[in-house]
C-alpha positions in Angstrom: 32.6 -14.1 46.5 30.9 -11.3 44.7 28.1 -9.5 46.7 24.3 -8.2 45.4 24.1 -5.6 48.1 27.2 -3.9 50.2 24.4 -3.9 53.1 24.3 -7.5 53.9 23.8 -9.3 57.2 21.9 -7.9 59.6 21.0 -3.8 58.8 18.0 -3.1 61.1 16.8 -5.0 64.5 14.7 -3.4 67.3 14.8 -5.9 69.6 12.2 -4.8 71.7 9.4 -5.1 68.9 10.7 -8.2 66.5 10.1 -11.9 67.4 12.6 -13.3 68.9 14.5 -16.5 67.5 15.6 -17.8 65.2 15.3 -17.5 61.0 16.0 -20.7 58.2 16.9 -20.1 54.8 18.2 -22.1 51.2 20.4 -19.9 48.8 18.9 -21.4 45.9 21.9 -22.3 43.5 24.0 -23.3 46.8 23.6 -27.0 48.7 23.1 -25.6 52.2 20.6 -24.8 54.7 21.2 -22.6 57.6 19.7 -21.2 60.8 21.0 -17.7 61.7 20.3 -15.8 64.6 19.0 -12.5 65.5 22.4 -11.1 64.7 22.4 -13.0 61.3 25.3 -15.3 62.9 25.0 -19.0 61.6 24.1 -21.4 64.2 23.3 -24.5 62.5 23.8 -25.9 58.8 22.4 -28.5 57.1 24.4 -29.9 53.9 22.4 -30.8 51.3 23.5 -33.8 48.7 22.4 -31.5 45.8 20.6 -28.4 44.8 17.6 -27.9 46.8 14.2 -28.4 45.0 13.5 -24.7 46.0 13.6 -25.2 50.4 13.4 -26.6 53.6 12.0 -25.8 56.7 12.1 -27.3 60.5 10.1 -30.0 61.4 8.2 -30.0 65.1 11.0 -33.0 66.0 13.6 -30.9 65.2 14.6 -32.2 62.0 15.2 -30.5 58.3 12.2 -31.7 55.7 14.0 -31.0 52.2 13.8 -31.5 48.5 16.5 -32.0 46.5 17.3 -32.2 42.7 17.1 -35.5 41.1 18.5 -35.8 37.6 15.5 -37.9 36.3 12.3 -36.3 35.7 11.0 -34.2 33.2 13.7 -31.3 31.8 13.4 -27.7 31.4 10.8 -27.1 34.1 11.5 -24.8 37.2 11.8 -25.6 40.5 12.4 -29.0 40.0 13.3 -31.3 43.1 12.3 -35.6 43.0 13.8 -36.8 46.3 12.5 -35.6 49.7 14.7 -35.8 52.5 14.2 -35.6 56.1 17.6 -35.3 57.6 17.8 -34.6 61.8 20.1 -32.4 63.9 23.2 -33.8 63.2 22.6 -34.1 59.7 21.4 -38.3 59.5 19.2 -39.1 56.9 16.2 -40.6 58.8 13.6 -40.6 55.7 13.5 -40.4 52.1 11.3 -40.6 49.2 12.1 -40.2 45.7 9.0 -39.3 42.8 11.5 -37.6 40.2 8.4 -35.3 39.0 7.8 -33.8 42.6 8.3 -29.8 42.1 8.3 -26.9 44.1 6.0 -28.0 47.4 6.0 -30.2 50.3 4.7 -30.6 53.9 4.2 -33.1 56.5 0.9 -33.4 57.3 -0.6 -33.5 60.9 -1.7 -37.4 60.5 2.5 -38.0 59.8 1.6 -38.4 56.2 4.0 -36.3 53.6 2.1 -34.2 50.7 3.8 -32.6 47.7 2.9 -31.3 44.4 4.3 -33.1 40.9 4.3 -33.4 37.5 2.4 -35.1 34.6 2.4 -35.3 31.1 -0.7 -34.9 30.1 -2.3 -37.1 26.8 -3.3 -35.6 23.9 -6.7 -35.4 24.4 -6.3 -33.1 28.0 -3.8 -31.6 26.2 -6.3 -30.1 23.4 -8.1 -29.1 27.0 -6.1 -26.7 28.1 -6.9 -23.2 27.5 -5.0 -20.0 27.8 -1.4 -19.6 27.1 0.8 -18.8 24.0 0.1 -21.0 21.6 3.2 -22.9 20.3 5.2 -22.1 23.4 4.6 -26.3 25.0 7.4 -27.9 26.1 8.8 -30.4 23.7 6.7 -33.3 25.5 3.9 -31.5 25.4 2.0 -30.0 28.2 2.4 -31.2 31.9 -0.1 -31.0 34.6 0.4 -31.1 38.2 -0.8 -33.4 40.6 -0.9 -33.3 44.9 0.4 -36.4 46.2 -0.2 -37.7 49.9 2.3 -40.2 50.6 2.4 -42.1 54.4 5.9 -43.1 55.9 6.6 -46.1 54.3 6.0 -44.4 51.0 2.8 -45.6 49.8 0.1 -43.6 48.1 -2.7 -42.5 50.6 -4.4 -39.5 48.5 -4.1 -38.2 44.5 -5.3 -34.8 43.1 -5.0 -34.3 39.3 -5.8 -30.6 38.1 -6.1 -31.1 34.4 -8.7 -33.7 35.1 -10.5 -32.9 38.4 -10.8 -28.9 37.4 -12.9 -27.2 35.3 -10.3 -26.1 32.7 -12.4 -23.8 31.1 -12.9 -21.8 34.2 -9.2 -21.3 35.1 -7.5 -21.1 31.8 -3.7 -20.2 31.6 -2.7 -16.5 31.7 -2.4 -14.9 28.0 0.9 -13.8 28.6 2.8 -17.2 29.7 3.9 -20.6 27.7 1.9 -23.6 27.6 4.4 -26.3 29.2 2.3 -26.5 32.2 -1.2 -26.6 33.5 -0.4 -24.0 35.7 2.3 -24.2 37.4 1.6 -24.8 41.6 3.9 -23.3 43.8 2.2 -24.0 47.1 0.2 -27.0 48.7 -0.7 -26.0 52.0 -2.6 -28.7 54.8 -5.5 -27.0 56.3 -6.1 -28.0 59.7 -9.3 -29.6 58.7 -7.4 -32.0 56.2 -8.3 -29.7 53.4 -5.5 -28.5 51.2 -5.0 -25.2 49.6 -2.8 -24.7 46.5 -2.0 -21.8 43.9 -0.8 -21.5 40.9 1.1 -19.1 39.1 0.0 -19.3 35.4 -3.7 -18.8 36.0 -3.5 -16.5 39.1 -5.5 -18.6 40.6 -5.5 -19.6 44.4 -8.0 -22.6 45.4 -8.7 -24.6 48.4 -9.7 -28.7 48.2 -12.0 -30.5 50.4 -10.3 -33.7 50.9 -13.0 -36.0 51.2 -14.7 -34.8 48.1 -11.8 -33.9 46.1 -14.4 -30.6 45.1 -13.1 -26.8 45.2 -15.0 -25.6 47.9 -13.1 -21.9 47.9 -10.8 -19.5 45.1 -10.0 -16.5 44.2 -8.7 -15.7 40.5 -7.2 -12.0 40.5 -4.4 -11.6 38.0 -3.7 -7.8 39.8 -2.2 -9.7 42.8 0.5 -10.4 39.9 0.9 -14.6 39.7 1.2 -15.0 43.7 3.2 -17.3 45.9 3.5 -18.9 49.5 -0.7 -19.3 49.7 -1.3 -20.1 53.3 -4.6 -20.4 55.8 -3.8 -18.6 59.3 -4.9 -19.1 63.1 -8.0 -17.1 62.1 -8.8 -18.5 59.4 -8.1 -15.7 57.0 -5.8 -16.2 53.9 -1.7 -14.7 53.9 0.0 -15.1 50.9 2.7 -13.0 48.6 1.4 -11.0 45.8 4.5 -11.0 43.7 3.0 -8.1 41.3 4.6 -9.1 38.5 4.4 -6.6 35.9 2.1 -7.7 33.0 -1.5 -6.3 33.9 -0.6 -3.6 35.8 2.3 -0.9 35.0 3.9 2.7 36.5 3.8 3.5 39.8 1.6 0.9 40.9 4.2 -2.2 39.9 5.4 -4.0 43.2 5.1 -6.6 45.4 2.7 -6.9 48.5 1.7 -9.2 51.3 -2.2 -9.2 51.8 -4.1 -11.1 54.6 -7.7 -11.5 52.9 -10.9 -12.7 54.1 -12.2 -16.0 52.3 -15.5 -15.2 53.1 -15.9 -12.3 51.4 -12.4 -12.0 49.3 -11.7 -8.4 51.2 -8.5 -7.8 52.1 -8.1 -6.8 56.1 -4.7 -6.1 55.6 -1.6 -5.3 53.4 1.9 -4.6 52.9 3.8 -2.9 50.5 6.5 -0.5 49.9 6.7 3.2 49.3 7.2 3.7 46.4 5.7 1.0 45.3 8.5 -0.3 43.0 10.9 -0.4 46.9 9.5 -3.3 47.4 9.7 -6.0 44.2 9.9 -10.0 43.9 8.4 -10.5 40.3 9.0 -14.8 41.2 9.8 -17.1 44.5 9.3 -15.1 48.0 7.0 -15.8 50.7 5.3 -14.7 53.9 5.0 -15.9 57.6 2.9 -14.7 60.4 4.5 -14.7 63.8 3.5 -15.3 67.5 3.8 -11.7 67.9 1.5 -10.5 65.4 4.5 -9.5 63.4 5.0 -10.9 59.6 8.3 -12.1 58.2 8.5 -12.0 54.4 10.9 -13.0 52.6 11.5 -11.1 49.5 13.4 -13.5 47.4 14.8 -11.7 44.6 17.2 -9.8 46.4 18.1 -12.6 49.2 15.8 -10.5 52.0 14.2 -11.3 54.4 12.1 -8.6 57.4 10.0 -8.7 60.1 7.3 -6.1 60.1 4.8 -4.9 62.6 0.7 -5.0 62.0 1.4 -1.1 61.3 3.5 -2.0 58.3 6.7 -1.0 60.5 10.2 -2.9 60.0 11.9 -4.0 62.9 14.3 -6.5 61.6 15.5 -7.2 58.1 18.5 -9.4 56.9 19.9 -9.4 53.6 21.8 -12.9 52.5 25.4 -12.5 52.2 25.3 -16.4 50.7 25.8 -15.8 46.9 26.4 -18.5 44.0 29.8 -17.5 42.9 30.3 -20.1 40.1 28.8 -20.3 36.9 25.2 -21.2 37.0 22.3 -21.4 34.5 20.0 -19.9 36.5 21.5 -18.3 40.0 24.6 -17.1 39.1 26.0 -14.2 41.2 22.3 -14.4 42.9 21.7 -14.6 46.7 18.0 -15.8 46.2 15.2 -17.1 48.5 12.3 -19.3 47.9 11.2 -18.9 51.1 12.6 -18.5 55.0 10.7 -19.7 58.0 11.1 -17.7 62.0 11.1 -20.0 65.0 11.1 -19.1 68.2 13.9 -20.1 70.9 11.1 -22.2 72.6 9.5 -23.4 70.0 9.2 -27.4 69.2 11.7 -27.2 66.4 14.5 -25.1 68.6 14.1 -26.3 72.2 17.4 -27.3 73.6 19.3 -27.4 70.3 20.8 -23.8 69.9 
């Protein structure tokens, strides 16, 4: 099996600073899940029955919450799943749910409920609608648009968001620099604790949050510097984490990288970063994502390169991992890759862990 980086496994761990437990990551391109420790030994797997629709992550019961790839649905989009799985310890499938247009995000919901984001095709007449984008770049249906789906156990519809036709358009328009097969390509849906949701897109750099009983945007931020971010996310204290993948189209040099940032939605300040030094040490230009731990720490996962770190509110690393897990047969997308849509820290006492490892 070929390897990205001679450094893999475990190459830095000070265990008297990182948050202890234990860390879950999906090589994307592979078919499993697994639960390493702090030594980066494998403690639990999860076998997936096809390529994951991007993750998984642990469920407060202990189980897996997946998405896999359906072969249905629409063709030539990224980050395509279309059945969610939740599959327990032993790897039982206990609940499924198939939409073959369900892409890129999903969460269960405090109420039990299961939301994810999907696909559309949009008519002609949104289609006209959509602004932004390079023109004659659509996919060869046309233009999709995503929706957020809330789904209750046995399946049934409880709650629908359309973008291309409960947004203003004109005020978020597509990127100049990207294609025009989607209106804009979500990558996060994220349950407040209010019942709120909060959802970003890549396309027009724009991160928004929902009110749920109104279906109006109450909050966003549009800033194509942050670079067409991922992993959008409302903390403990109300403040805003997400990746800022810095992709390299509006800003170029010294300045190109990735960061974390921790803003303020009230004012739209950031109250804290990270990034590497240089700049251009630290790079995800797609995928990747951030979590805030008990500890204060944040573990990002910098998906490019199959890494994932812990560092300290002074921007110190104290544990870092880098995937040894690498697709070693031909793939269309992932081949020789070790990537990471996202990874997820839980602790050895936490709801998802107790009494299992």
């Amino acid at each position: 099996m070929p390897l990205i980086d001679p450094r893999t496994g475990v190459v830095r761990y000070e265990k008297t600073r990182a948050s202890e437990g234990f860390t879950l990551f999906t090589t994307l391109g592979l078919t499993t899940t697994r639960l390493i420790d702090m030594d980066g030994e494998v403690v639990q797997e999860w076998d997936l029955p096809s390529e994951p629709g991007n993750y998984a992550y642990l469920l407060e019961n202990g189980n897996l919450l997946a998405a896999v790839r359906t072969e249905e649905g629409p063709e030539g989009l990224p980050a395509k799943g279309g059945r969610l799985m939740e599959i327990d310890w032993s790897g039982n499938l206990v609940w499924e749910y198939i939409d073959h247009a369900q892409h890129h995000d999903f969460r269960r919901c405090a109420n039990g409920n299961t939301v994810y984001l999907g696909w559309e095709l949009l008519d002609e007449e949104l289609q006209k609608k959509v602004p932004g984008g390079i023109v004659g770049q659509e996919h060869p249906d046309g233009i999709y648009g995503d929706y957020i789906r809330e789904i209750d156990q046995q399946g049934d519809v409880i709650w629908e968001w359309y973008a291309a036709k409960e947004l203003d358009m004109a005020q978020f328009p597509l990127d100049p620099t990207v294609h025009r097969k989607e209106y804009a390509h979500a990558n996060t849906i994220f349950p407040c604790e209010n019942g709120d949701y909060i959802i970003n897109w890549r396309f027009n750099n724009t991160m928004l949050r929902i009110d749920r009983e109104t279906k109006d945007v109450v909050w966003h931020l549009t800033e194509p510097t942050y670079g067409q971010h991922h992993d959008v996310q409302e903390l403990d204290n109300k403040n805003i984490l997400f990746f800022a993948n810095g992709t390299d189209v509006h800003v170029h040099g010294s300045k190109t990288g990735s960061a974390v940032i921790e803003l303020d939605p009230k004012t739209n300040e950031e109250v804290w970063r990270y990034e590497g030094y240089p700049r251009c040490s630290f790079m995800s230009w797609f995928i990747s994502g951030c979590q805030r731990l008990d500890n204060g720490n944040t573990l990002i996962c910098e998906g490019l390169w199959g890494r994932v770190f812990e560092v300290t509110r002074d921007c110190e690393i104290v544990w870092e991992y880098v995937s040894p897990f690498v697709v070693d047969y031909p793939h269309p997308e992932y081949e020789a890759t070790n990537v990471i849509f996202r990874s997820y820290r839980y602790g050895r006492d936490s709801k998802q862990i107790r009494n299992r490892v």
